[in-house]
N, C-alpha and C positions, 0 to 999 in steps of 0.2 A: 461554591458547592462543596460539600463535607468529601472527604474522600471516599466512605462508604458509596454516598450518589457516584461520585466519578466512575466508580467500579460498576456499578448495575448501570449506567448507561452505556457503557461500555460493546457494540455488536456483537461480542465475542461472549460476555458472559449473556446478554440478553437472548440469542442464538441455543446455550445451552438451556436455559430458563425455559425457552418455548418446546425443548425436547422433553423435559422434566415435565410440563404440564400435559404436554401432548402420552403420556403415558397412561395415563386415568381414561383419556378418552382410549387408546387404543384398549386397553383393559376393556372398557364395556362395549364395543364395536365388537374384541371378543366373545365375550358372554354372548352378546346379543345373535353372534351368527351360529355359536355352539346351542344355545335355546331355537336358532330355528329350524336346527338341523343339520348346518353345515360345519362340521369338523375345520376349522381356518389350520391352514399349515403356517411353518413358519414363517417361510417368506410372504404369505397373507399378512401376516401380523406386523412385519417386516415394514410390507408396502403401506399398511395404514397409519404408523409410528409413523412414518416421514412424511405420509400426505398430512396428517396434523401439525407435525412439526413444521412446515413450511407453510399450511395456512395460517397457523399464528405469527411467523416470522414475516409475512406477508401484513397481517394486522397490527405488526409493530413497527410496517416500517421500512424494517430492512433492506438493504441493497437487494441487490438479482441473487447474486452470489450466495449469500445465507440461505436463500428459501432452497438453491441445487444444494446445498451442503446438510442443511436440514431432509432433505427428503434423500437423499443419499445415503447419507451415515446409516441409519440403524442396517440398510443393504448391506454397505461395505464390513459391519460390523458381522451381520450373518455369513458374508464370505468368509471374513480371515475364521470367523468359526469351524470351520468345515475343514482349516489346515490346521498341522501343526504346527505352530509356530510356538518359537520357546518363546517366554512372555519378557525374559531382558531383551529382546528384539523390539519390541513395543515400543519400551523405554528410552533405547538409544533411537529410533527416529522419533520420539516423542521430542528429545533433548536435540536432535537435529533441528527438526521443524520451529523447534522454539525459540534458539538464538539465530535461524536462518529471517523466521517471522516474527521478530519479536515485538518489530513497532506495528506490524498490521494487527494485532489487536487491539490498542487503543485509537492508532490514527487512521483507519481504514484504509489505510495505503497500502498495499501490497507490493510485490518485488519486479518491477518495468523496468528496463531493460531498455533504454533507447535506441542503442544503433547508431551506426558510423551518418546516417544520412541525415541525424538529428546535430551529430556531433559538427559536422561542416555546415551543418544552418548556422547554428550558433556562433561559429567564428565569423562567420559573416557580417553577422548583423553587430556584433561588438565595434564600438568604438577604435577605429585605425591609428587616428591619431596622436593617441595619449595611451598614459597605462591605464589599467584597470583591475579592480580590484575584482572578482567574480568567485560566486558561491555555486554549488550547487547543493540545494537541501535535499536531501536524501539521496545521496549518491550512490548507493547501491555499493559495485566494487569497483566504482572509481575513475572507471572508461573515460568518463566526458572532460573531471577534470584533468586526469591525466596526460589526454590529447591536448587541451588546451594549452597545458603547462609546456608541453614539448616543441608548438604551434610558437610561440612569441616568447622573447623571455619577459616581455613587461606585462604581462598579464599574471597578478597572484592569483593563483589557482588553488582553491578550496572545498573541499566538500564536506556536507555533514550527514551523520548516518543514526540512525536510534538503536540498528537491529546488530550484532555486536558480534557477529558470522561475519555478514558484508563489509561491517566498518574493517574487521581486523584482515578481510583476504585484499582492500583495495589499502592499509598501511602496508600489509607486506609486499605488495605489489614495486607503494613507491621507492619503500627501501631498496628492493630488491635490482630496482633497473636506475636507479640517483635520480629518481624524478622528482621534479621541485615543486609536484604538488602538494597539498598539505589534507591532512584528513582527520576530523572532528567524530568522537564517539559523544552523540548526546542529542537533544530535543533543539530541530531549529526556532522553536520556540522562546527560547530563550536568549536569541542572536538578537544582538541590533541590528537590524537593516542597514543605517544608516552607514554604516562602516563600508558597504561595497558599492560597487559602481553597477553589478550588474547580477541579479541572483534570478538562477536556472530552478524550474521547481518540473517534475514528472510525478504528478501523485496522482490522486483520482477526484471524480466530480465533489464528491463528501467532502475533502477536507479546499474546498479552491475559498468558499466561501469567507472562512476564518483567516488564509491569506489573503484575501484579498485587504481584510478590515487588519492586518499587522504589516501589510505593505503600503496602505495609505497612510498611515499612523509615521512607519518611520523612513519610510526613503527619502535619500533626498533629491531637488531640483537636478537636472541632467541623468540620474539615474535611470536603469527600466528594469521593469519583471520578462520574466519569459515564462511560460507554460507548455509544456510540449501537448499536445494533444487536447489537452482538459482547457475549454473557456474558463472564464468570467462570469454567471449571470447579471452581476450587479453592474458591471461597466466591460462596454465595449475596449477592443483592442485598440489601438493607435494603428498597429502592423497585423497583417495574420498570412504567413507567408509558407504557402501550400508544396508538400514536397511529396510530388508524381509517384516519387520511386517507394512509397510509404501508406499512400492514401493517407497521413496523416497532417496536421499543420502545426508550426508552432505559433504561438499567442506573444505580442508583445507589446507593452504598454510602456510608456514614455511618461515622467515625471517632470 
């Protein structure tokens, strides 16, 4: 696919796309209530921008999340109107949110956050008696490898990150305390599998699909995936081992 397609598949721009279209229609939803009589206020106009914006993003598709963001926004948009807010304010949390979320625009992954209860599943289930080489793709700021790294010294402890906020706050982290975990700015996509013994994934239902079909491809014999939370549709777990303290489970399949 041309890079042009890559960008309009994109949620992120398709989402904007449904706001752009959904304007024509609030336009004449206006008209139509000013001709029957009824004077629409802003927040009418407001409230109709986003119920279209989120029924189209609904007929594209879209996660949950896009359709509350869609029908949200023009609201949120009519709030900050009403303050003053100086407009280089905008900018800097525009420039925030953007190297904080930078890979949830293409990979629909957003920023999870596992927790210590997710962190001692995992050393669990890792191989005791041998080293291990263990990733975590999208590591956020770096928690799970970090613990691992401090947990065993024969465990290489790795994480890789897209979004270049989190990658840089879990490098300075390890710098900061001589942890020997290791931390990767760039697309797990490009990782061979095959190099680890054990790679950690926390992303969401959207992208489990295409790991699944780049984890059959390259792990190898004795390896396993983990999944915190998110299954598999296409193949069952080998393991799925439920932690009380979470309501959540992690997922593990065995090569």
């Amino acid at each position: 696919m041309s890079a042009p397609g890559r960008i309009l598949r994109a949620p992120a721009v398709q989402a904007l796309l449904c706001q752009v279209a959904a304007f024509p229609l609030t336009l004449l939803a206006v008209f139509l209530l000013a001709r029957a009589g009824n004077a629409p206020s802003y927040l009418t106009a407001a409230l109709a921008q986003g119920s279209f914006a989120a029924a189209l993003s609904a007929w594209r598709k879209l996660a949950r999340w896009w359709l509350a963001i869609g029908l949200l926004f023009p609201l949120a948009l009519l709030g900050a109107s009403q303050f003053a807010i100086p407009p280089w304010l905008f900018l800097v949390v525009f420039l925030f949110m953007l190297v904080l979320y930078w890979s949830t625009f293409r990979t629909q992954v957003p920023y999870y956050p596992s927790g210590k209860a997710a962190w001692d599943a995992v050393a669990e289930q890792l191989p005791q008696d041998r080293p291990v080489a263990f990733i975590d793709i999208g590591s956020g700021l770096g928690g799970l490898v970090m613990d691992l790294a401090s947990r065993r010294s024969d465990i290489r402890a790795t994480g890789i990150e897209l979004a270049p906020l989190p990658w840089f706050g879990s490098w300075a982290r390890a710098r900061l305390t001589n942890s020997r975990a290791r931390f990767l700015l760039g697309d797990y996509e490009k990782l061979d599998f095959a190099q680890y013994d054990a790679v950690f994934a926390y992303l969401s239902p959207a992208a489990m699909t295409a790991l699944w079909r780049k984890a059959k491809k390259e792990m190898r014999p004795g390896s396993m995936l983990m999944s915190y939370e998110f299954a598999i549709n296409e193949s069952a777990p080998t393991l799925s081992v439920y932690l009380p303290n979470t309501g959540r489970t992690l997922y593990i399949w065995h090569f």
